[in-house]
C-alpha positions as protocol buffer text, in pm:
chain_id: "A"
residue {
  index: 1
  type: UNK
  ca { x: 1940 y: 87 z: -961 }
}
residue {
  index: 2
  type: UNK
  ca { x: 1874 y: -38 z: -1316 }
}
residue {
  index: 3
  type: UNK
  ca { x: 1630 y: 39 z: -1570 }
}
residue {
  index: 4
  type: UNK
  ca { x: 1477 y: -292 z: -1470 }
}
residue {
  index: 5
  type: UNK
  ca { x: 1523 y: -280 z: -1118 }
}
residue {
  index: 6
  type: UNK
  ca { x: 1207 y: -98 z: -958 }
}
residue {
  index: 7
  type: UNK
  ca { x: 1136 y: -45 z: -537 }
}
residue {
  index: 8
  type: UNK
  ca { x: 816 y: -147 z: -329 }
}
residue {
  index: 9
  type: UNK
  ca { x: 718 y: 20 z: -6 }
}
residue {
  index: 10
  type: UNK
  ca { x: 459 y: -193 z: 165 }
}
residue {
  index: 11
  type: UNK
  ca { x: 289 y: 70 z: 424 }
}
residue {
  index: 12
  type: UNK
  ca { x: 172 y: -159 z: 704 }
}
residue {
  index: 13
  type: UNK
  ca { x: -164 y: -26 z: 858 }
}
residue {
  index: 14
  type: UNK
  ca { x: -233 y: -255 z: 1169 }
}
residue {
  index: 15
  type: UNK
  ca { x: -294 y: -159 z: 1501 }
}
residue {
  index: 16
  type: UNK
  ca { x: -19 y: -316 z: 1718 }
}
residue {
  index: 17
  type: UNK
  ca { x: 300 y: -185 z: 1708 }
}
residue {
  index: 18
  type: UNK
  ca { x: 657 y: -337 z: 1669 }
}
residue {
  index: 19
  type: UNK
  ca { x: 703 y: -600 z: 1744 }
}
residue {
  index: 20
  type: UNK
  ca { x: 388 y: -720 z: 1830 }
}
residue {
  index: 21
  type: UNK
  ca { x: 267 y: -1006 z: 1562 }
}
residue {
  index: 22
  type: UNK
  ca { x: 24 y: -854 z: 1286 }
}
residue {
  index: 23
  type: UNK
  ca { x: -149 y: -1110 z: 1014 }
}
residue {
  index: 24
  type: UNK
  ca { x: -116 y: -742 z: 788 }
}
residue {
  index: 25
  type: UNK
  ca { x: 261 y: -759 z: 862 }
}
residue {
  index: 26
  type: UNK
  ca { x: 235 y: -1126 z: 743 }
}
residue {
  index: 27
  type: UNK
  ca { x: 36 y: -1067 z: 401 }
}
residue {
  index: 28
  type: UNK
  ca { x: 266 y: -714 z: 345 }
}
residue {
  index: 29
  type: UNK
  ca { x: 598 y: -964 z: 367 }
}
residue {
  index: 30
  type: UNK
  ca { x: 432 y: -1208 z: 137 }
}
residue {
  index: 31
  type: UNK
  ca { x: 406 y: -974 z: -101 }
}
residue {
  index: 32
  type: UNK
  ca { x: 735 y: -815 z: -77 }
}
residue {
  index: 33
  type: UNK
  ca { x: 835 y: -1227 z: -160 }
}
residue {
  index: 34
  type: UNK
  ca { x: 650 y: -1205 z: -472 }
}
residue {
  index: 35
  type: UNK
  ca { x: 771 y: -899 z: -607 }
}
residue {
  index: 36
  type: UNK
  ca { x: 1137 y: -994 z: -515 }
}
residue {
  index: 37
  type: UNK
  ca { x: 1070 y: -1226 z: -835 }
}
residue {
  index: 38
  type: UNK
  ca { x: 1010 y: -982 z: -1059 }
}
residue {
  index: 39
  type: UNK
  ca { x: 1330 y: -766 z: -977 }
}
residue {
  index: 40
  type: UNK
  ca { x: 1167 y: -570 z: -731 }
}
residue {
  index: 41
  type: UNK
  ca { x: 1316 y: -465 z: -385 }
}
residue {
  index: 42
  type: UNK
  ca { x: 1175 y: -330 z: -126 }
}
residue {
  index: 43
  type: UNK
  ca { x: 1107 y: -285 z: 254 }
}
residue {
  index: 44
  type: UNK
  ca { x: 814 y: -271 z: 498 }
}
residue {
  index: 45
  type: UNK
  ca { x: 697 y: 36 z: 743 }
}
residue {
  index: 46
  type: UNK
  ca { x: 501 y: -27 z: 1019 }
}
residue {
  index: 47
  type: UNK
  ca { x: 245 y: 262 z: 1025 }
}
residue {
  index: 48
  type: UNK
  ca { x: 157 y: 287 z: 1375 }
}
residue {
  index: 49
  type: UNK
  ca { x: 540 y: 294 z: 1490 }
}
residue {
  index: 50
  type: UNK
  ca { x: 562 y: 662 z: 1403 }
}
residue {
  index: 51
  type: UNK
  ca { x: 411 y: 955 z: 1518 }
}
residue {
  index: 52
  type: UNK
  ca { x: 157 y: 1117 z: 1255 }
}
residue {
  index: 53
  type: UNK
  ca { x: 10 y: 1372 z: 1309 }
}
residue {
  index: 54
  type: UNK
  ca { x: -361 y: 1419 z: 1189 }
}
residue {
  index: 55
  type: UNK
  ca { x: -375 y: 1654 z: 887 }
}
residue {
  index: 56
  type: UNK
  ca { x: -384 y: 1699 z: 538 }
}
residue {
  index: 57
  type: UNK
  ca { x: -33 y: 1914 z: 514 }
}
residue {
  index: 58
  type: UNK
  ca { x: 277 y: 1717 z: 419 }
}
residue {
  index: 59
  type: UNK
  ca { x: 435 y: 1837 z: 708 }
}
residue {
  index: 60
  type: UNK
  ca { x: 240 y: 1934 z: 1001 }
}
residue {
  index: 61
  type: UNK
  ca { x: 532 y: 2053 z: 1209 }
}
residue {
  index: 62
  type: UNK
  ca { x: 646 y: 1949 z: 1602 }
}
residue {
  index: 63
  type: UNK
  ca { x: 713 y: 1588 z: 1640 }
}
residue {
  index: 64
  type: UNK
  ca { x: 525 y: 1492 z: 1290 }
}
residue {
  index: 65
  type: UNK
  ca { x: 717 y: 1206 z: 1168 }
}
residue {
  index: 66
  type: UNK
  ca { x: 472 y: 1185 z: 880 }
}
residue {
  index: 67
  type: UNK
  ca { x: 800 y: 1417 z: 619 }
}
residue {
  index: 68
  type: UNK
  ca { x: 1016 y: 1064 z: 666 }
}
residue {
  index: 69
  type: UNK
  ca { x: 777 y: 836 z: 560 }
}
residue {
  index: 70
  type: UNK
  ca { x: 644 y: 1048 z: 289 }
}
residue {
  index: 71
  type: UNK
  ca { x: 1015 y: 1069 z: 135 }
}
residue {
  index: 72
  type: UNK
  ca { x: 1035 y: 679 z: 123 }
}
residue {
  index: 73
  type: UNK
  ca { x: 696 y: 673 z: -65 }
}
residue {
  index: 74
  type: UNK
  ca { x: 858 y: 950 z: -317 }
}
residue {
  index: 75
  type: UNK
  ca { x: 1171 y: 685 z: -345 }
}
residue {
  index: 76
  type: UNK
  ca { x: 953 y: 402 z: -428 }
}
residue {
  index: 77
  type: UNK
  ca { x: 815 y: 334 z: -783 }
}
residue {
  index: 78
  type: UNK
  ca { x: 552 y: 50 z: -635 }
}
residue {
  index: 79
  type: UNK
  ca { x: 355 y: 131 z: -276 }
}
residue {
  index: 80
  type: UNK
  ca { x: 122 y: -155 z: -120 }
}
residue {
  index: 81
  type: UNK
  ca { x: -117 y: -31 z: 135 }
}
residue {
  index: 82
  type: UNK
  ca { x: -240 y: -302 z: 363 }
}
residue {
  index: 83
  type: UNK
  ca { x: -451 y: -307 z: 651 }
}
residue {
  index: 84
  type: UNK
  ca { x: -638 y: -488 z: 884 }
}
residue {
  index: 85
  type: UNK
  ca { x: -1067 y: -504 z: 899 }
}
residue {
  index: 86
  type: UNK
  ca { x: -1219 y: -369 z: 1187 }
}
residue {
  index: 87
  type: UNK
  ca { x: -1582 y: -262 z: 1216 }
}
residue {
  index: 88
  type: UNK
  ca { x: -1571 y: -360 z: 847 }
}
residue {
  index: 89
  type: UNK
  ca { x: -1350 y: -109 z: 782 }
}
residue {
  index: 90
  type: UNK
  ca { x: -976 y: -35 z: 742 }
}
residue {
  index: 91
  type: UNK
  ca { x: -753 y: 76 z: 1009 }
}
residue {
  index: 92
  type: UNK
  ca { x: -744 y: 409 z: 1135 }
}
residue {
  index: 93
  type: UNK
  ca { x: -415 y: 423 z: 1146 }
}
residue {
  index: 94
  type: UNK
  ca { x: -479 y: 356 z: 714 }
}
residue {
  index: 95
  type: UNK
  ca { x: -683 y: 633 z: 693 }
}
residue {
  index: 96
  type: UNK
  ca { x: -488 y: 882 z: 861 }
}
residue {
  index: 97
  type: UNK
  ca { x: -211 y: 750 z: 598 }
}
residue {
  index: 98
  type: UNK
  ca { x: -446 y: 843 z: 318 }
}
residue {
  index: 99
  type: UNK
  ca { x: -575 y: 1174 z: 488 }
}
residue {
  index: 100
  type: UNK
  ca { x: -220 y: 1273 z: 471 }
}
residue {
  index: 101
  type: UNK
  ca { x: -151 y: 1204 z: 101 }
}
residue {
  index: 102
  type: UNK
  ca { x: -451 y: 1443 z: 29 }
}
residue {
  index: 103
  type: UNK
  ca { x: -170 y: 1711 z: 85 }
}
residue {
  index: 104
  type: UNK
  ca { x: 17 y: 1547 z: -284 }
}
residue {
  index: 105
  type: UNK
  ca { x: -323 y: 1649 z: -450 }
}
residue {
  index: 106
  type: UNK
  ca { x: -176 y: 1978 z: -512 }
}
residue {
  index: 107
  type: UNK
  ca { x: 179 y: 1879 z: -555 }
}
residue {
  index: 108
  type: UNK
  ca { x: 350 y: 1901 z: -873 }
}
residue {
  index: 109
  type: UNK
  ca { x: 666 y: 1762 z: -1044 }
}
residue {
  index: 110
  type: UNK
  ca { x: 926 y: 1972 z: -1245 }
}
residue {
  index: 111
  type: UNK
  ca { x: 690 y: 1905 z: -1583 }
}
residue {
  index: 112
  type: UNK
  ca { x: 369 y: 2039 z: -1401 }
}
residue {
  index: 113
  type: UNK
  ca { x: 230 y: 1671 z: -1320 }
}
residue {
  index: 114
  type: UNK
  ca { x: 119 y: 1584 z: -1019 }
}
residue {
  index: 115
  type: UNK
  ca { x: 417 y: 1436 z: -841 }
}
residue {
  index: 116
  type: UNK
  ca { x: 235 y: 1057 z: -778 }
}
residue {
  index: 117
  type: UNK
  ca { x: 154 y: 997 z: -1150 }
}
residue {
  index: 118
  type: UNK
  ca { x: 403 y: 777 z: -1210 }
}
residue {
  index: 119
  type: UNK
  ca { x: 355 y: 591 z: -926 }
}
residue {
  index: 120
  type: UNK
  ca { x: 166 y: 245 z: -901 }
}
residue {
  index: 121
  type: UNK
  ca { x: -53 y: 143 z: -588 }
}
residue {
  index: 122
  type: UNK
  ca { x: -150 y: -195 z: -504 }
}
residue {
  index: 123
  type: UNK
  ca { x: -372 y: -348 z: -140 }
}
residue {
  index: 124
  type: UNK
  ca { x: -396 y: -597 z: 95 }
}
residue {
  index: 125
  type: UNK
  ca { x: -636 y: -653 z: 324 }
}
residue {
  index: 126
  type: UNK
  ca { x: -710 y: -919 z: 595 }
}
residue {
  index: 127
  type: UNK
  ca { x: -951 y: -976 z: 856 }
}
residue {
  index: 128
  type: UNK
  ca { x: -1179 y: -1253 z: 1042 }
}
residue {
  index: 129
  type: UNK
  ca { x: -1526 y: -1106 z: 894 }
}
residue {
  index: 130
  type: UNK
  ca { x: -1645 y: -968 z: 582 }
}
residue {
  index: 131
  type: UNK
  ca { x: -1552 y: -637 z: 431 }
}
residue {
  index: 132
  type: UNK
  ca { x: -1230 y: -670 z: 196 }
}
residue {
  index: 133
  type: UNK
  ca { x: -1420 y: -588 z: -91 }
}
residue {
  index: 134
  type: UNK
  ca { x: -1546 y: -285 z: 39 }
}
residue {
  index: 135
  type: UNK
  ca { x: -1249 y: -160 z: 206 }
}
residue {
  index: 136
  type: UNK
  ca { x: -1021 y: -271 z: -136 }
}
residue {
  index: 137
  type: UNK
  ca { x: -1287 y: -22 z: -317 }
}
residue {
  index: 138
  type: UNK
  ca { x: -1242 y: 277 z: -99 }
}
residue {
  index: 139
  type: UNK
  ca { x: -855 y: 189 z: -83 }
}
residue {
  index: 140
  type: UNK
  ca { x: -895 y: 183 z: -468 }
}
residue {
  index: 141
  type: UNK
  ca { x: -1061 y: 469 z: -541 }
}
residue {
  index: 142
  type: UNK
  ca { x: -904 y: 736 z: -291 }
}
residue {
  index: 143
  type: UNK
  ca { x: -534 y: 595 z: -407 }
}
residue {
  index: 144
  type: UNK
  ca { x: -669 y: 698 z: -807 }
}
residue {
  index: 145
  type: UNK
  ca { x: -810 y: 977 z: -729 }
}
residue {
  index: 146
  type: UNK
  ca { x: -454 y: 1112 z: -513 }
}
residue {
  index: 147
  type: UNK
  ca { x: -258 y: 1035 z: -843 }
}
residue {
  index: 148
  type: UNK
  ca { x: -152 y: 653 z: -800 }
}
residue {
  index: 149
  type: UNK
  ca { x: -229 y: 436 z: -1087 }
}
residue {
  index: 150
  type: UNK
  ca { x: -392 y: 77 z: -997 }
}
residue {
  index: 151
  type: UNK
  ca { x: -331 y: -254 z: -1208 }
}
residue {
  index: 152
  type: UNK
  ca { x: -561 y: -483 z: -1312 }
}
residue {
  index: 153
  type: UNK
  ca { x: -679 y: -725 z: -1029 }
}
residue {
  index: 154
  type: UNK
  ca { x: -446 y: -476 z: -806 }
}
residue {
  index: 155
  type: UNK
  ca { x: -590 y: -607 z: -452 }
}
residue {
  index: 156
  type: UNK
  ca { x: -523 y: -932 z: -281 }
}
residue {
  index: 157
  type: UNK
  ca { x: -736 y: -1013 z: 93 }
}
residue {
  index: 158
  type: UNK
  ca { x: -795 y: -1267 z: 338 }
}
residue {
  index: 159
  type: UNK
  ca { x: -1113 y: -1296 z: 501 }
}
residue {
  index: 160
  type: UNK
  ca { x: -1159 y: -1593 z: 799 }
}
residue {
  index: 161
  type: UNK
  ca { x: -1543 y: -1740 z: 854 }
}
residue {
  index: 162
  type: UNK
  ca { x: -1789 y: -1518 z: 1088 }
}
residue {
  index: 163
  type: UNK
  ca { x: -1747 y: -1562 z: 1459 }
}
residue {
  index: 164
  type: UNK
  ca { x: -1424 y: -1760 z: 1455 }
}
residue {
  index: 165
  type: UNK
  ca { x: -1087 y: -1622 z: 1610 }
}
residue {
  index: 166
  type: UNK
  ca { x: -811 y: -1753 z: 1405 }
}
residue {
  index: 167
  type: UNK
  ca { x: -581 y: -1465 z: 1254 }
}
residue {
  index: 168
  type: UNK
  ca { x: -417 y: -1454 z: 902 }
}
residue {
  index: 169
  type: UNK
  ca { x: -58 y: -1496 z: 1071 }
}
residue {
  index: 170
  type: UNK
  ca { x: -201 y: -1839 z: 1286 }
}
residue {
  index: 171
  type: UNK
  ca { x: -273 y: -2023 z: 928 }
}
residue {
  index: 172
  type: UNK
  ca { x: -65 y: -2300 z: 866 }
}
residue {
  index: 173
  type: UNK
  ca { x: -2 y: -2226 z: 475 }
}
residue {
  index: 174
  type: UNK
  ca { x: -95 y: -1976 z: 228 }
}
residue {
  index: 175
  type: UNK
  ca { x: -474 y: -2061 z: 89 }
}
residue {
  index: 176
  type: UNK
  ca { x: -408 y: -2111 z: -285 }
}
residue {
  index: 177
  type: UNK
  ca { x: -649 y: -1823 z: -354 }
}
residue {
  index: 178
  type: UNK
  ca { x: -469 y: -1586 z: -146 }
}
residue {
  index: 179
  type: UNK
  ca { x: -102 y: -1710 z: -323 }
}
residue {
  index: 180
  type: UNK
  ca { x: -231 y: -1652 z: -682 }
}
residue {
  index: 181
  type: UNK
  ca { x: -354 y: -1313 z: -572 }
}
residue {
  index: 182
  type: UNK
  ca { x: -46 y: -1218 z: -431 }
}
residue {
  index: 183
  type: UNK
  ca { x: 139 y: -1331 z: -762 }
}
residue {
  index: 184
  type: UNK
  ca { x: -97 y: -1102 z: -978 }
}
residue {
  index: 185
  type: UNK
  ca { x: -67 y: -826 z: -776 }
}
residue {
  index: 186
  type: UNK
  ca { x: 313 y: -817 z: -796 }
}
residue {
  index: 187
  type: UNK
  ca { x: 306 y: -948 z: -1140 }
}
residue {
  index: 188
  type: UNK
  ca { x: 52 y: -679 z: -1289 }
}
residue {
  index: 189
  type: UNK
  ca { x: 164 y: -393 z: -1046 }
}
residue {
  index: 190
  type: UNK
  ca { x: 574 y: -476 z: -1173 }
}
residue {
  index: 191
  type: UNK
  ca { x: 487 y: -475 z: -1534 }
}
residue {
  index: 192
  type: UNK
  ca { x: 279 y: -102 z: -1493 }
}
residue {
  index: 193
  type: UNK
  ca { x: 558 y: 59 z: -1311 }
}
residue {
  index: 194
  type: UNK
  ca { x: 782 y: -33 z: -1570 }
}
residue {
  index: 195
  type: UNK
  ca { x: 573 y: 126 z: -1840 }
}
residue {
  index: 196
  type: UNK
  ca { x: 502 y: 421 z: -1662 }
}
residue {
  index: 197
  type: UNK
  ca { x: 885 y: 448 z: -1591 }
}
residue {
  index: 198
  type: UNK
  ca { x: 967 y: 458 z: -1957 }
}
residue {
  index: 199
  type: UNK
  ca { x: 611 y: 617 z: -2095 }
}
residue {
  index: 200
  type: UNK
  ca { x: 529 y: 877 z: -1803 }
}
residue {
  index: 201
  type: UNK
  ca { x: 192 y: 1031 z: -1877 }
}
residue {
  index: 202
  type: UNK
  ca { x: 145 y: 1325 z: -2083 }
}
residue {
  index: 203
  type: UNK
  ca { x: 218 y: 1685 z: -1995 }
}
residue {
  index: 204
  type: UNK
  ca { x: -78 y: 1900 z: -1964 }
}
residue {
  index: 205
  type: UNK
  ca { x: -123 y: 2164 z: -2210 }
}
């Protein structure tokens, strides 16, 4: 990889597993598009596929499949968390994803930072009623305070009328406030990992 080229991991909190269509798999994908344009590669994991165990460890032992996901995330310079709304909240399966980075609270690199400081987080959420906003905030502010840095405008959502059915994935295009979200987000979020690559945050004294 170059000094330009950087890596996305979208993590993929919905509720249905592979390969069952998701409208969160559909926004995650999008995004993955957009950052392909600013030299960015990357790949998609499907959350609820994998056995993780409930915890706060980074391992938690037995059939915990939580260790291989958490190495991907340690790979990836860029990590987009989306999730579906329900109950006007994210996903439990999200949750349990961000219960189990708790454990990197106390993790360190080799210069005594902790180890997700240089990494940049970005959201997506989606959903048929209201609640993006709020679940973009706790997103936002859990990912800060476990080490991730968030870019300006760094969340993009979907949110269909009250009491109608139709899904993200059923649309027939992209609304054009959803597209120019998804462009900012990859836009901001490439240009932050870039300078965090080459101007990591200070040591501690």
């Amino acid at each position: 990889m170059t000094n330009s080229t950087l890596s996305v991991l979208i993590l993929n909190g919905t509720l249905k597993p592979s390969p069952e269509p998701s409208s969160t798999e559909v926004i995650g994908r999008q995004l993955l598009q957009r950052f392909s344009a600013h030299d960015v590669r990357g790949d998609i994991v499907r959350a609820v596929d994998f056995d993780i165990a409930p915890g706060v460890e980074a391992d938690m032992g037995g059939s915990d499949e939580w260790p291989g996901i958490r190495a991907r995330i340690m790979d990836a310079d860029i990590i987009g968390f989306c999730t579906p709304t329900w109950l006007g909240h994210m996903s439990s399966v999200m949750q349990r994803v961000l219960e189990r980075l708790d454990a990197e609270l106390s993790t360190t690199d080799n210069a005594g930072l902790p180890v997700l400081f240089g990494k940049v987080a970005v959201t997506g959420v989606v959903g048929n009623e209201d609640g993006a906003h709020k679940i973009t905030a706790d997103l936002h502010q859990a990912l800060n305070d476990i080490g991730f840095t968030v870019p300006a405008q760094g969340g993009t959502y979907w949110n269909g009328r009250a009491m109608e059915t139709i899904d993200y994935k059923d649309l027939l295009e992209v609304p054009d406030a959803v597209r120019a979200a998804n462009s900012t987000v990859a836009r901001n979020a490439s240009h932050l990992a870039r300078i965090l690559r080459s101007h990591p945050y200070p040591h501690q004294s």
